[in-house]
gemmi code that builds the backbone of each chain (N, CA, C; Angstrom):
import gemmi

chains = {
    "A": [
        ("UNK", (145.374, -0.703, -13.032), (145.866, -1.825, -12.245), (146.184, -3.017, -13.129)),
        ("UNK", (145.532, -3.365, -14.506), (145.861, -4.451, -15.069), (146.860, -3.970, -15.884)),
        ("UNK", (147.742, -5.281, -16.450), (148.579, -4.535, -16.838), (149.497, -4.183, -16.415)),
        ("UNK", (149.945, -4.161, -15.245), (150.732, -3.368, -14.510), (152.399, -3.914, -15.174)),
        ("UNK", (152.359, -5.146, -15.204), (154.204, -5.640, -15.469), (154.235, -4.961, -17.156)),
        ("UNK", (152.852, -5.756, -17.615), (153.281, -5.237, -19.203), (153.486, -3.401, -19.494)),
        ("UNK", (152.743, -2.692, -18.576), (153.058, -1.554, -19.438), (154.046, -1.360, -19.172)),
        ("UNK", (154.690, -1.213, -17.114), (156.012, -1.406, -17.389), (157.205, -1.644, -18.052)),
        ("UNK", (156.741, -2.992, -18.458), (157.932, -3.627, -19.334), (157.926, -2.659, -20.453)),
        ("UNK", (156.822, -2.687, -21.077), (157.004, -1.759, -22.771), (157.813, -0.837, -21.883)),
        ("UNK", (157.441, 0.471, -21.080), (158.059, 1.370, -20.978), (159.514, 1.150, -21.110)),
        ("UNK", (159.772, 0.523, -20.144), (161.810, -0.073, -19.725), (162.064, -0.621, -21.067)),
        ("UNK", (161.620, -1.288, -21.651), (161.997, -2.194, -22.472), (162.701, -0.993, -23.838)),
        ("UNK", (161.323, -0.264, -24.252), (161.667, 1.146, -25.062), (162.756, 1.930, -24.595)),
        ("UNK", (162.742, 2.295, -23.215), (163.954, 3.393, -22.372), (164.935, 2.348, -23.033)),
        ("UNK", (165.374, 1.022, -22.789), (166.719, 0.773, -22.853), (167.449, 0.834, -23.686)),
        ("UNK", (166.411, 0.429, -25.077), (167.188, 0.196, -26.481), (167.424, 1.768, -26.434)),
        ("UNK", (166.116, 2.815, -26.564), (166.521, 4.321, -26.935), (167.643, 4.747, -25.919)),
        ("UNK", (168.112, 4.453, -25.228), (169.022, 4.664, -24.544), (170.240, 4.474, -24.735)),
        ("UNK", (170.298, 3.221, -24.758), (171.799, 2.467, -25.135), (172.076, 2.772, -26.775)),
        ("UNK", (171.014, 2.938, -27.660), (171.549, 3.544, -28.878), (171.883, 4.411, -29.003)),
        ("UNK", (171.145, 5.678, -28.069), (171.685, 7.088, -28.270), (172.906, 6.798, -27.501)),
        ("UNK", (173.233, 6.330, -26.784), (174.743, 6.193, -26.517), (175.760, 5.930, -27.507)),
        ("UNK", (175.356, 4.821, -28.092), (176.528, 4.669, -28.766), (176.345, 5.598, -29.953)),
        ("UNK", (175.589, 6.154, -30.189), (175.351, 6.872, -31.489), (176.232, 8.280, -31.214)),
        ("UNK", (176.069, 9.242, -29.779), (176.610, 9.999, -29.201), (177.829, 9.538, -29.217)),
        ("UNK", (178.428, 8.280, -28.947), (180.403, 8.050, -28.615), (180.579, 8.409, -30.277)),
        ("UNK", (179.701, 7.362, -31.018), (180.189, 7.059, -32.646), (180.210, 8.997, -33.122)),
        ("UNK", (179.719, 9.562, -32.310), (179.928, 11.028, -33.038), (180.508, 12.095, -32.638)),
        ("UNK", (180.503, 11.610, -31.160), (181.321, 12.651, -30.114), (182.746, 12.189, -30.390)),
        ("UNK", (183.159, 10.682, -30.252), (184.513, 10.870, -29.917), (184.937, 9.976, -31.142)),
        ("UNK", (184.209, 9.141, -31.686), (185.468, 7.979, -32.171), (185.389, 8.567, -34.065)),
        ("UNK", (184.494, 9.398, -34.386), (184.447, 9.982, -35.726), (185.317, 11.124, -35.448)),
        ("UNK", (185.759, 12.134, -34.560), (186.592, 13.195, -34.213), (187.922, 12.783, -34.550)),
        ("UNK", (188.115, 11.357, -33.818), (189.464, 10.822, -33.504), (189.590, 10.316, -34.921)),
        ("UNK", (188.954, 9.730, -35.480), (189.465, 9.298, -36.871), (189.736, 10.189, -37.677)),
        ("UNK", (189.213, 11.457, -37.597), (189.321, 12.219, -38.923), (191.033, 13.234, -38.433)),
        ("UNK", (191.204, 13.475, -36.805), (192.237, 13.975, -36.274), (193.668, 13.214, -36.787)),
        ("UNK", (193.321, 11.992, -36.761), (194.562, 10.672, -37.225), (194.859, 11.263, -38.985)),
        ("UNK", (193.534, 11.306, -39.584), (193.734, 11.544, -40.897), (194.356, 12.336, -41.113)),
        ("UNK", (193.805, 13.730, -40.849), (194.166, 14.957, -41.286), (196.021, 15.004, -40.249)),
        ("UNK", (196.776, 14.641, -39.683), (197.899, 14.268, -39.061), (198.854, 13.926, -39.836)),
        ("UNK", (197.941, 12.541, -40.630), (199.037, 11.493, -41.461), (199.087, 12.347, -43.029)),
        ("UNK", (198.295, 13.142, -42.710), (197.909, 13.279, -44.268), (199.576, 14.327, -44.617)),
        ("UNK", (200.010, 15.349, -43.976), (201.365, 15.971, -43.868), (202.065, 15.432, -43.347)),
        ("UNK", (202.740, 14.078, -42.800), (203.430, 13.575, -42.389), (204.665, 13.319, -42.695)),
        ("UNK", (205.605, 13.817, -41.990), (207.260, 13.295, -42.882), (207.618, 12.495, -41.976)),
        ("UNK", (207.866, 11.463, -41.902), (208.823, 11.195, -40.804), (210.136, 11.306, -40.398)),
        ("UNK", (210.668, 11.746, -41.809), (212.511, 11.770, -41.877), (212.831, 13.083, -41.178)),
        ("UNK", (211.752, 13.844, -41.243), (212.095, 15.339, -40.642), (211.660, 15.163, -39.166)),
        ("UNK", (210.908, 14.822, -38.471), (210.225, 13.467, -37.051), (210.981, 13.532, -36.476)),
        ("UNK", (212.308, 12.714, -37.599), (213.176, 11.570, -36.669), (214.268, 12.771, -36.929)),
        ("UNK", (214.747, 13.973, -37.442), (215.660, 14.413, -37.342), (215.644, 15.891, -36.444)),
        ("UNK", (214.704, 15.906, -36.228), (213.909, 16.718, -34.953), (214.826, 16.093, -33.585)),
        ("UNK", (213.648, 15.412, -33.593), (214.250, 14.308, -32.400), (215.375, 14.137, -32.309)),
        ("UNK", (216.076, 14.074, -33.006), (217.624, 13.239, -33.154), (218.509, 14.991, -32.713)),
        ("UNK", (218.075, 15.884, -32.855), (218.409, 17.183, -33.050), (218.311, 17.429, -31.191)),
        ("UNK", (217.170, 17.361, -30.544), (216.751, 17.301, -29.388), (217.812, 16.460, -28.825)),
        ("UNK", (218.619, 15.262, -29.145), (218.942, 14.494, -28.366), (218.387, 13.644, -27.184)),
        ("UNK", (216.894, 12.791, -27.927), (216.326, 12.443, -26.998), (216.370, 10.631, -27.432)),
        ("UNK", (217.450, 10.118, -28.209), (217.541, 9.474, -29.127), (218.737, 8.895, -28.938)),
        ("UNK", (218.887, 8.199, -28.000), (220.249, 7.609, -27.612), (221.217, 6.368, -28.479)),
        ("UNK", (220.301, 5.936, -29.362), (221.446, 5.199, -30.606), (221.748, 6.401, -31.608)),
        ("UNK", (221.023, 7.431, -31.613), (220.868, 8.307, -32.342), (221.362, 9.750, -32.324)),
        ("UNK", (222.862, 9.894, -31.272), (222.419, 11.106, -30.819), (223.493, 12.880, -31.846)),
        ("UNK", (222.947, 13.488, -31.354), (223.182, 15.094, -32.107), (224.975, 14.786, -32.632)),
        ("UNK", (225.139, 15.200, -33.557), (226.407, 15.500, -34.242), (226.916, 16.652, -33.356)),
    ],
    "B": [
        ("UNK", (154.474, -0.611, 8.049), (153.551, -1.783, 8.367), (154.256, -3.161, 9.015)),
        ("UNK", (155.580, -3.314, 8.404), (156.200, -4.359, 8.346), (157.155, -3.837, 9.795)),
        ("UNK", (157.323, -2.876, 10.125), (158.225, -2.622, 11.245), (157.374, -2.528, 12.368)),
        ("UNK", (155.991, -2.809, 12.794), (154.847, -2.728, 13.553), (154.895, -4.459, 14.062)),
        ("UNK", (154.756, -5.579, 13.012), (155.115, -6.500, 12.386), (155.911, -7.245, 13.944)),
        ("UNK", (157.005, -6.461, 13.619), (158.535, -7.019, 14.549), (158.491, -6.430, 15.298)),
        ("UNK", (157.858, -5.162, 16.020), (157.667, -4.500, 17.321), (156.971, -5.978, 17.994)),
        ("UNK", (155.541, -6.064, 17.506), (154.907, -6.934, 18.537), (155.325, -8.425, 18.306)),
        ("UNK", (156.396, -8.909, 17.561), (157.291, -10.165, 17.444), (158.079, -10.123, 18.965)),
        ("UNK", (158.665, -8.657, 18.820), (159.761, -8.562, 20.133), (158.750, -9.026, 21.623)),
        ("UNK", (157.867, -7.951, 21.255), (157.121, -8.112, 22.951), (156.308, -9.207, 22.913)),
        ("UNK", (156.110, -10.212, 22.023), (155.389, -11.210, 22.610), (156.320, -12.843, 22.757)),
        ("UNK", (157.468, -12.201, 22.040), (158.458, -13.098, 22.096), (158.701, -14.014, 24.016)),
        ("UNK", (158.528, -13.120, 24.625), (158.582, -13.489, 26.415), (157.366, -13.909, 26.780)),
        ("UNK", (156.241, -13.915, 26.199), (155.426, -14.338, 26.403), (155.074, -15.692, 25.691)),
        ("UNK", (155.611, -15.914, 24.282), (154.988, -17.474, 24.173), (155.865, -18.101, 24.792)),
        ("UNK", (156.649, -18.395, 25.336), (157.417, -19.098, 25.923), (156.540, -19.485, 27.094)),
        ("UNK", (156.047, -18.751, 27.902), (155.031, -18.623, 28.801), (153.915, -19.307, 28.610)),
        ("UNK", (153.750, -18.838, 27.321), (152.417, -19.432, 26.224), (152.244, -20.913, 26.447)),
        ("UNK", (153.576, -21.651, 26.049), (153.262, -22.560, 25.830), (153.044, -23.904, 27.413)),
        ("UNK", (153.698, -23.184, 28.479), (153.410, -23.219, 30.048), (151.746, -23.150, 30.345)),
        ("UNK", (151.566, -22.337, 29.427), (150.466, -22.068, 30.376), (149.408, -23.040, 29.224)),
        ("UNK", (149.314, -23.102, 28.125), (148.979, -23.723, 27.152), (148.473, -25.727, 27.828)),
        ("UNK", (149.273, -26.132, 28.328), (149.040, -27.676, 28.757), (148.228, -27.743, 30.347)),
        ("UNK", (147.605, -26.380, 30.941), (146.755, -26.394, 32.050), (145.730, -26.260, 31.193)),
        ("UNK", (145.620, -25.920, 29.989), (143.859, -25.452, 29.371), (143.390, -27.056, 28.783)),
        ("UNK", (143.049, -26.759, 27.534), (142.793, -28.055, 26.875), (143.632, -28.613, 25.979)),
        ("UNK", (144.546, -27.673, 26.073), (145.943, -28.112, 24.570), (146.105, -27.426, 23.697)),
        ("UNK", (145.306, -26.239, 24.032), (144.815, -25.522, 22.684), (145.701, -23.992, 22.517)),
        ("UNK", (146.406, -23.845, 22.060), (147.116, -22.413, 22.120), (146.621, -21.342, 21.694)),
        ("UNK", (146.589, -20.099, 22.163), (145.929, -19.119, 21.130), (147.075, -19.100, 20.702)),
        ("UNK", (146.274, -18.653, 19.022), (147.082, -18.197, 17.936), (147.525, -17.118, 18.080)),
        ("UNK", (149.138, -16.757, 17.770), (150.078, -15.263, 17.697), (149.571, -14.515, 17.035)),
        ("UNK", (150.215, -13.694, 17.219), (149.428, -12.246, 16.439), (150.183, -12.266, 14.811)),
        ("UNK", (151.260, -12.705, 15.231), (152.133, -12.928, 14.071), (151.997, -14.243, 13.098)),
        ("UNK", (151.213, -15.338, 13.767), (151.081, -16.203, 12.703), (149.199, -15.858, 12.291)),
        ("UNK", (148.430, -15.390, 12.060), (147.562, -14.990, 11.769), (147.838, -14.463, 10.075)),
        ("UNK", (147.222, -14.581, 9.621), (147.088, -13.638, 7.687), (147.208, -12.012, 8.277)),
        ("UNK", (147.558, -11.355, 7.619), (148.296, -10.087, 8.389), (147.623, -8.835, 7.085)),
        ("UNK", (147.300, -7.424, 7.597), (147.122, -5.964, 6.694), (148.316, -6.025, 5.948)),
        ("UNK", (148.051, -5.473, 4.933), (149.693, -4.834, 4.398), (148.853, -3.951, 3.202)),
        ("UNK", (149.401, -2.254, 3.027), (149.191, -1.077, 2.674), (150.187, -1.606, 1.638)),
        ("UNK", (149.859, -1.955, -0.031), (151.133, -2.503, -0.877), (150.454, -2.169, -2.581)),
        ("UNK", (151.189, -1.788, -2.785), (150.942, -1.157, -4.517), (150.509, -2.623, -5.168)),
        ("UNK", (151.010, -3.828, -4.879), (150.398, -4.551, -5.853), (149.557, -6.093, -5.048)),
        ("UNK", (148.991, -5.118, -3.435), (148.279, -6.495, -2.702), (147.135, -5.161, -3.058)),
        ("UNK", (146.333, -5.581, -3.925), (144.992, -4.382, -3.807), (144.160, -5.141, -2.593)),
        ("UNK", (143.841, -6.053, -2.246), (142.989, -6.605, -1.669), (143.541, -7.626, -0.271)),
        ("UNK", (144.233, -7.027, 0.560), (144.758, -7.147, 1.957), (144.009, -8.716, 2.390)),
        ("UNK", (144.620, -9.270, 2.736), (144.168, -10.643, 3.535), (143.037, -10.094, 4.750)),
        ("UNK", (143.332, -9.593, 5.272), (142.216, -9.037, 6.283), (141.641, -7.742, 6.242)),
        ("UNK", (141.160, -7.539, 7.002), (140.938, -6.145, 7.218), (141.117, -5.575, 7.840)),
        ("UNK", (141.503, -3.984, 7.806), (142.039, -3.450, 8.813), (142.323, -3.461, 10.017)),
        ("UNK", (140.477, -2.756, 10.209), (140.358, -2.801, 11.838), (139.624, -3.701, 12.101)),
        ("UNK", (140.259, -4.535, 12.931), (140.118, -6.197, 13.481), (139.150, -6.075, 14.475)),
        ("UNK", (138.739, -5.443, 15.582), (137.866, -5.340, 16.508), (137.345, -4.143, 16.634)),
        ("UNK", (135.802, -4.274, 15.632), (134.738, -3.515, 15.286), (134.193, -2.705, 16.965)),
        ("UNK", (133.918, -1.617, 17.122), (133.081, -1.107, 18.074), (131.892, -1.181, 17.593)),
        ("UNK", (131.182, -1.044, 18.919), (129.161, -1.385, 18.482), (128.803, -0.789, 17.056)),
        ("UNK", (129.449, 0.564, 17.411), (129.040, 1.764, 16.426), (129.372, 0.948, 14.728)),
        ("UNK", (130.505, 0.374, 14.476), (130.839, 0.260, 13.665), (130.380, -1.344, 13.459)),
        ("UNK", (130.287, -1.800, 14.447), (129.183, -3.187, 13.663), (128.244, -3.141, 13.227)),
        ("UNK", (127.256, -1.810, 14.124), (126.132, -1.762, 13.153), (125.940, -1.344, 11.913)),
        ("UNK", (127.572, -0.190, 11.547), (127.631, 0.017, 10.426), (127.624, -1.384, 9.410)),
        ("UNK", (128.351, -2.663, 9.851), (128.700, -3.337, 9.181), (127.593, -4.309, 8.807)),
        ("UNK", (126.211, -4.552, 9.711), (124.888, -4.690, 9.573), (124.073, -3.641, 8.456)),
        ("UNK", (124.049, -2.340, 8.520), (123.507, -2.016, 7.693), (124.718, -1.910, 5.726)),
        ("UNK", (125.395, -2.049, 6.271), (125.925, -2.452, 4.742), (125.348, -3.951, 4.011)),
        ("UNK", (125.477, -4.674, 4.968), (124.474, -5.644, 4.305), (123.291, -5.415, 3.333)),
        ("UNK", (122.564, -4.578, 3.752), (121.356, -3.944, 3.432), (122.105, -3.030, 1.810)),
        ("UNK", (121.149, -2.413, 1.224), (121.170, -1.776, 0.161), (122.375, -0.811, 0.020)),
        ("UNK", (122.944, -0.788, -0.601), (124.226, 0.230, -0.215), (124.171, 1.524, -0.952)),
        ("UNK", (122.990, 1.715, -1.376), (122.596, 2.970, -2.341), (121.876, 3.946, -0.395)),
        ("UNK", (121.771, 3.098, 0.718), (120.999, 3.844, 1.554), (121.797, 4.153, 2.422)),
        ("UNK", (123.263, 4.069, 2.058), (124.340, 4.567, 3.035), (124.863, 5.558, 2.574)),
        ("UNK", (125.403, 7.001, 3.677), (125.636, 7.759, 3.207), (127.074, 7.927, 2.842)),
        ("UNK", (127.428, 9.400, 2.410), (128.671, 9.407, 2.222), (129.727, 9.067, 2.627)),
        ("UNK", (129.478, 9.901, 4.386), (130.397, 9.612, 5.248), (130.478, 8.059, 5.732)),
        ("UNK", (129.416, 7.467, 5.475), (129.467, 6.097, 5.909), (130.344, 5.104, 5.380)),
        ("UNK", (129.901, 5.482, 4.103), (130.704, 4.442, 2.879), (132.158, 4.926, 3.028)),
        ("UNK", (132.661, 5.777, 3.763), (134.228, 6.621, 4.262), (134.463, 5.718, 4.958)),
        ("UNK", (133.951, 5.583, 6.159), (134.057, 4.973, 7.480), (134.114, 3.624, 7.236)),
        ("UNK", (133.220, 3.276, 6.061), (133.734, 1.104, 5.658), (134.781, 1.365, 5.221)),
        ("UNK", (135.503, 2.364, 3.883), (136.512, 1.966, 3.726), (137.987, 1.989, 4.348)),
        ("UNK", (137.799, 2.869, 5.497), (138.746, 3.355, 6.337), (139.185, 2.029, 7.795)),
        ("UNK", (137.405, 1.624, 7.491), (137.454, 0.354, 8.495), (138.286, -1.135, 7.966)),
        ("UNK", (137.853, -0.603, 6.074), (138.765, -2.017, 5.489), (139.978, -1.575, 5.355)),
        ("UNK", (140.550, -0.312, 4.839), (141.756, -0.130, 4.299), (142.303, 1.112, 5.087)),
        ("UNK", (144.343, 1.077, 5.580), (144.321, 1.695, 6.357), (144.668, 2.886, 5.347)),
        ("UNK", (145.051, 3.094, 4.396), (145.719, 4.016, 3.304), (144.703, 4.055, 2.116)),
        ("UNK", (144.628, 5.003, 1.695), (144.253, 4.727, -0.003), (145.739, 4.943, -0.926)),
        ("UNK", (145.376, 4.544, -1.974), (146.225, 4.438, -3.022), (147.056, 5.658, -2.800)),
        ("UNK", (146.170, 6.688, -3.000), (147.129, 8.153, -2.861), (148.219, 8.547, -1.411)),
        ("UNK", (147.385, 7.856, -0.885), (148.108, 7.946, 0.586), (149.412, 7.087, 0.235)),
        ("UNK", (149.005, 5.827, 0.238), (150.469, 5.214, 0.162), (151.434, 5.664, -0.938)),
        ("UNK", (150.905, 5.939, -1.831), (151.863, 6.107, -3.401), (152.768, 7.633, -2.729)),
        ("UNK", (152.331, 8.267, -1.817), (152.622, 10.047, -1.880), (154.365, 9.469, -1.352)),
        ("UNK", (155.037, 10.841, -1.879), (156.534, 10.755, -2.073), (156.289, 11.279, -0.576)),
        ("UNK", (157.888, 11.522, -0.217), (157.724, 12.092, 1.146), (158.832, 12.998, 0.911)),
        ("UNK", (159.318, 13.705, 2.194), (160.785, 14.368, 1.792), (162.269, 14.183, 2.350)),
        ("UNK", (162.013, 12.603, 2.545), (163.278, 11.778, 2.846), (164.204, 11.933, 1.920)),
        ("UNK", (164.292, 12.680, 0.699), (165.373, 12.225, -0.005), (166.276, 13.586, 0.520)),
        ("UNK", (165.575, 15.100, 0.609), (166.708, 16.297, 1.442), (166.780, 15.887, 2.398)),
        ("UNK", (166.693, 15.000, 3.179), (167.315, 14.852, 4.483), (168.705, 13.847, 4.351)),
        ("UNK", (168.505, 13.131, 3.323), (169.654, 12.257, 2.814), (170.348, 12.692, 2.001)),
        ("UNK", (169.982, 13.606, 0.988), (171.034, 14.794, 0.516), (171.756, 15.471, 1.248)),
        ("UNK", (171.139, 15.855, 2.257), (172.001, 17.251, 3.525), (172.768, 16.074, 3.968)),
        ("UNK", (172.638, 14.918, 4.474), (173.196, 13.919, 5.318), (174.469, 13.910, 4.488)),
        ("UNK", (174.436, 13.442, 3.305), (175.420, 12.689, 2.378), (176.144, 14.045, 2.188)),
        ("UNK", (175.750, 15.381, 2.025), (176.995, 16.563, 1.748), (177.468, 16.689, 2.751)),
        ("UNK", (176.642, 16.804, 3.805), (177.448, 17.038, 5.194), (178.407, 16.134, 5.527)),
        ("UNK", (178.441, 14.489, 5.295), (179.544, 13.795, 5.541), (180.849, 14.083, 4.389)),
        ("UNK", (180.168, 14.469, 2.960), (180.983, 14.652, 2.069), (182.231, 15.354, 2.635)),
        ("UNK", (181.609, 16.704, 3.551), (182.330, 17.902, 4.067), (183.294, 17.900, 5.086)),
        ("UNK", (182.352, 16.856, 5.521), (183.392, 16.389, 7.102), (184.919, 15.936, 6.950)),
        ("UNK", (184.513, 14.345, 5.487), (185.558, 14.052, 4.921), (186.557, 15.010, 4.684)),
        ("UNK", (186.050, 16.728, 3.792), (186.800, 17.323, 3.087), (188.072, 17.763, 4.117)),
        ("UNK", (187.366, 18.124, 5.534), (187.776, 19.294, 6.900), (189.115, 17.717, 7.317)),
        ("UNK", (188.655, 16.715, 6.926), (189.846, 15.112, 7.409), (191.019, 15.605, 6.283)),
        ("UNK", (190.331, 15.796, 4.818), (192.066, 15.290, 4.240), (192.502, 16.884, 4.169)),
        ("UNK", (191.604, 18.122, 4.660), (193.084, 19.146, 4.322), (193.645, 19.191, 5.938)),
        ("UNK", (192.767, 18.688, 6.767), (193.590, 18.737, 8.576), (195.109, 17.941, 8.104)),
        ("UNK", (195.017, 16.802, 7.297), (195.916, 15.518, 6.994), (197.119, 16.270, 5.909)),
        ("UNK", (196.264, 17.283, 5.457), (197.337, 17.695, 4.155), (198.281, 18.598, 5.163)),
        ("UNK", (197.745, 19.113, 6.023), (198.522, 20.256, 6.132), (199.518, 20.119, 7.967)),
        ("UNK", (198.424, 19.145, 8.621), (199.710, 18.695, 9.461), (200.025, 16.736, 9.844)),
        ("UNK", (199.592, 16.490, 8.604), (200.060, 15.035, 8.831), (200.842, 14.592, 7.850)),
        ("UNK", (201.135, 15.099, 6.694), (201.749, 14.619, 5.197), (203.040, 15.395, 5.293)),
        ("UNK", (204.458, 14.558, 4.697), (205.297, 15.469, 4.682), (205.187, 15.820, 3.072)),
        ("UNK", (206.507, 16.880, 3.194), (206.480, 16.970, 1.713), (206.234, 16.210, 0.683)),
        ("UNK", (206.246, 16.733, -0.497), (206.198, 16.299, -1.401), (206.857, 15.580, -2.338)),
        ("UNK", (207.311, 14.844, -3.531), (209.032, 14.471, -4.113), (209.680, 15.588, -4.765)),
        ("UNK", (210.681, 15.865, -4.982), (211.316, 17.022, -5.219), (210.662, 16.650, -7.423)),
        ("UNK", (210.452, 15.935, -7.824), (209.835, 15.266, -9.178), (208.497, 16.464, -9.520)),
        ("UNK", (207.980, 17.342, -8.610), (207.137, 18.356, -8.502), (207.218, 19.288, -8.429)),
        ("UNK", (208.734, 19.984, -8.398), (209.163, 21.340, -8.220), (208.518, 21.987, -10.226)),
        ("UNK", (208.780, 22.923, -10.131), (208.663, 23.725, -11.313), (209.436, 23.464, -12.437)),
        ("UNK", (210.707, 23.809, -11.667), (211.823, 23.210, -12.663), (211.931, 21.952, -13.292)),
        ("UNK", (211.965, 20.594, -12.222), (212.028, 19.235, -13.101), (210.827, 19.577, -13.592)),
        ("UNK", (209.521, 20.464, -13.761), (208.116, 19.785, -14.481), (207.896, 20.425, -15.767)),
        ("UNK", (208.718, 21.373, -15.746), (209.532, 22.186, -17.492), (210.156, 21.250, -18.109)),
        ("UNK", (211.170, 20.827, -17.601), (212.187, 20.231, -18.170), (211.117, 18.999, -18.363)),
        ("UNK", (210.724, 18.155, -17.603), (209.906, 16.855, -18.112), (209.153, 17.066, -19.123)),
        ("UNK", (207.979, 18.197, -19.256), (207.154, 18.716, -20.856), (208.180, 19.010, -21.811)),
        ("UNK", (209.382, 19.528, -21.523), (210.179, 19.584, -22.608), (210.824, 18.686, -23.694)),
        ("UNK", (211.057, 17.821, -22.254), (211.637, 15.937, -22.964), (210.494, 15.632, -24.009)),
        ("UNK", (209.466, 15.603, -23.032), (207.989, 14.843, -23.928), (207.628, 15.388, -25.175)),
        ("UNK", (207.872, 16.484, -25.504), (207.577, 17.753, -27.063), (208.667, 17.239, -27.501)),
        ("UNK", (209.887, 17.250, -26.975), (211.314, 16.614, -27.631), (211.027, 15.585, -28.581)),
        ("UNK", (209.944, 14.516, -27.616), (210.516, 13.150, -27.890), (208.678, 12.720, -28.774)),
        ("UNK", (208.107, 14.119, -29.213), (207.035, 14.192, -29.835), (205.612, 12.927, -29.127)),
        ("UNK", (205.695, 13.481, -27.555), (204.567, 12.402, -26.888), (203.339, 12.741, -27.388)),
        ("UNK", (202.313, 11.589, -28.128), (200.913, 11.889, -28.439), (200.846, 13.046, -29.454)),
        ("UNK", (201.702, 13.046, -30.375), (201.515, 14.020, -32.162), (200.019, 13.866, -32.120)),
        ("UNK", (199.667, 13.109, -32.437), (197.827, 13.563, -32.741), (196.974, 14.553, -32.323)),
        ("UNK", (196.747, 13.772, -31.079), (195.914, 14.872, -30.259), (195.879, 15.086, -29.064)),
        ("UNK", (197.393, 14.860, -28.211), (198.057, 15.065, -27.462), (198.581, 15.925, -27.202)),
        ("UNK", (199.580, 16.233, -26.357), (200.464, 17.150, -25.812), (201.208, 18.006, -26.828)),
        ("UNK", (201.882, 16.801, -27.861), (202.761, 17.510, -29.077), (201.847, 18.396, -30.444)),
        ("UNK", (200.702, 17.793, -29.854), (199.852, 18.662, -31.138), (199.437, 19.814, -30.340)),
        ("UNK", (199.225, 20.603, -29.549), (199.454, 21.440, -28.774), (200.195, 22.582, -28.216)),
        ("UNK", (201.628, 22.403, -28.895), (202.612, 22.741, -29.407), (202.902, 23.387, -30.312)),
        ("UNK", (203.431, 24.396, -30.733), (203.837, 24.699, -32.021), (205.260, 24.864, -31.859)),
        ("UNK", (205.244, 24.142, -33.071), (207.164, 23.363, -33.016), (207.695, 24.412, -33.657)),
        ("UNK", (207.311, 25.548, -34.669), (207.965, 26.025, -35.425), (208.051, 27.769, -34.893)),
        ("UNK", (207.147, 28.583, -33.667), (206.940, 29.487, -33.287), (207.792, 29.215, -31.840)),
        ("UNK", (207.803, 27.543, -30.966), (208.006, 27.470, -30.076), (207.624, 27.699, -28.657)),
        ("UNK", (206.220, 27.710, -28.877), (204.778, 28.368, -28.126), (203.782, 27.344, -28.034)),
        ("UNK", (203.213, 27.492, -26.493), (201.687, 26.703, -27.237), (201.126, 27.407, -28.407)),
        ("UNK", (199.872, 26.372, -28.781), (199.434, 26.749, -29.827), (198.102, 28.075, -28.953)),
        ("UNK", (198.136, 28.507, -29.438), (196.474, 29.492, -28.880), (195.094, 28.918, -29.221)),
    ],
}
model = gemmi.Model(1)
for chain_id, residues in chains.items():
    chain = gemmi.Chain(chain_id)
    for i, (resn, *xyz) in enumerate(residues, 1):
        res = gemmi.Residue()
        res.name, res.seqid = resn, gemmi.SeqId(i, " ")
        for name, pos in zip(("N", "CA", "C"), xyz):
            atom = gemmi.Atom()
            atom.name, atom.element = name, gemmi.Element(name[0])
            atom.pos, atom.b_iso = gemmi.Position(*pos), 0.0
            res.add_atom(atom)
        chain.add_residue(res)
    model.add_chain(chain)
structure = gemmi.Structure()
structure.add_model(model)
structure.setup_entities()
């Protein structure tokens, strides 16, 4: 019976931080380290002249369009 | 406890009105409501209730309340039951115990879920007209086609998904 707010509190107080860190620790590894390395490995072969002559080939490129 | 509370609020509500009629033939003196009195309450953090339970002791149980006075090592088991049942209407365990209100509010809440479901396909199927012709098969080829065309979301999108050079999704 004594005690009662404080142990509470410790408890909640512990849940929130371990909580809200494993959150962001879970995004920082689930999604936003995935997405960075996806961007990398993308740019890393990248042409753009061949991109834009794709496209331009497609005719989806209206200042631009197919010979 | 608290809905017991406002039961006898309602029914004595017609009566102080009365109360206070009848109140200026005595000496001036009103009895006190039941409701303005210090009141029981069964509560995780009132350990020690303003009153006590049961408010009007029978013989039996006054004399219990006479011999508690006395040595309390000479009362028996069942006795020392009977004071605390006379002070408190719950014990801890009693009040703390879960109940099984929450499946009855589960079944409640799927069953309306369901009801909803039986509203929007009655609505889909004779209240909605078609659809925009923007949904046929054909414009929805031709639209993924534009978008791979026009390389929507290369990363990790639609166009990476694609294989530009087989002309296939990717597997």
């Amino acid at each position: 019976m004594r005690g009662l707010l404080a142990r509470r509190m410790k408890f909640h107080l512990l849940g929130a931080f371990v909580v809200s860190l494993g959150c962001a620790t879970l995004y920082k590894f689930g999604v936003a380290e995935p997405r960075k390395r996806a961007y990398a490995e993308f740019y890393k072969s990248y042409d753009p002249m061949k991109d834009f002559q794709a496209m331009k080939a497609a005719g989806v490129l209206e200042c631009a369009p197919p010979k | 406890m608290l809905a017991s509370r406002v039961f006898s609020l309602v029914g004595r509500r017609s009566i102080s009105t009365s109360l206070c009629l009848r109140a200026h033939g005595h000496a001036g003196v009103v009895k006190a409501e039941d409701y303005t009195l210090p009141a029981y309450v069964d509560r995780r953090d009132v350990p020690l209730p303003e009153v006590a339970f049961v408010r009007d002791l029978s013989a039996q149980q006054q004399a219990l309340k006479e011999k508690e006075k006395a040595s309390w090592s000479a009362l028996s088991v069942d006795e020392k039951v009977e004071l605390y049942r006379m002070k408190f209407n719950e014990t801890y365990a009693e009040m703390n115990k879960g109940t099984n209100e929450w499946k009855t509010i589960l079944g409640g809440v799927l069953f309306f879920l369901g009801f909803t479901g039986v509203i929007l396909i009655w609505q889909k199927n004779f209240m909605y007209g078609p659809i925009p012709h923007t949904f046929s098969e054909e414009w929805l080829s031709a639209q993924t086609k534009r978008m791979l065309d026009m390389r929507v979301n290369p990363v990790g999108g639609i166009s990476a998904q694609w294989d530009f050079d087989k002309n296939e999704w990717k597997k």
